[in-house]
C-alpha positions, 0 to 999 in steps of 0.5 A, spaced: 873 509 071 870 509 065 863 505 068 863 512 072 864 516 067 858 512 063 854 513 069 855 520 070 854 521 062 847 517 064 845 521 069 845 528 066 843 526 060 837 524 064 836 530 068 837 535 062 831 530 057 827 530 065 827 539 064 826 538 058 821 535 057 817 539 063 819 545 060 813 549 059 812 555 056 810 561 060 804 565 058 804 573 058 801 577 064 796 579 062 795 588 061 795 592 067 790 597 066 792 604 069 785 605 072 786 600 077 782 595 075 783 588 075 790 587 075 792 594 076 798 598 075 806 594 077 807 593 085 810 600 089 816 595 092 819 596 084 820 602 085 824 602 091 829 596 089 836 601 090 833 603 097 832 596 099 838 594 097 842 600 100 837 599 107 839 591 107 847 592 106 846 598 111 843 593 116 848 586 115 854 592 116 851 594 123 849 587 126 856 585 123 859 591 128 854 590 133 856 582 134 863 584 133 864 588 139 860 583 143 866 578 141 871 582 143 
């Protein structure tokens, strides 16, 4: 039991210091100018998160009745 543990404790402590020590720092994006210059303004999808969202529950909730009702 206490081998184990010790090897368990070897382990993770060798996979923690392992994403540690390959941490790096994310630089800023850069600014994104209105006038659509190089990198232009955020993406179109970000504005329409909540309606994704909604479709896609709408979406599983109907394959999920249609293959119900094929079971039956």
């Amino acid at each position: 039991m206490r081998s184990t543990m010790k090897k368990l404790f070897i382990s993770f402590s060798f996979f923690l210091g392992t994403m540690l020590a390959l941490a790096q720092v994310v630089p800023p994006p850069p600014p994104q100018p209105e006038s659509g210059d190089i990198g232009g303004p955020a993406t179109p999808i970000d504005n329409y998160i909540v309606v994704l969202l909604l479709v896609a529950i709408f979406v599983i909730a109907y394959a999920h009745r249609k293959l119900k009702m094929n079971n039956i």
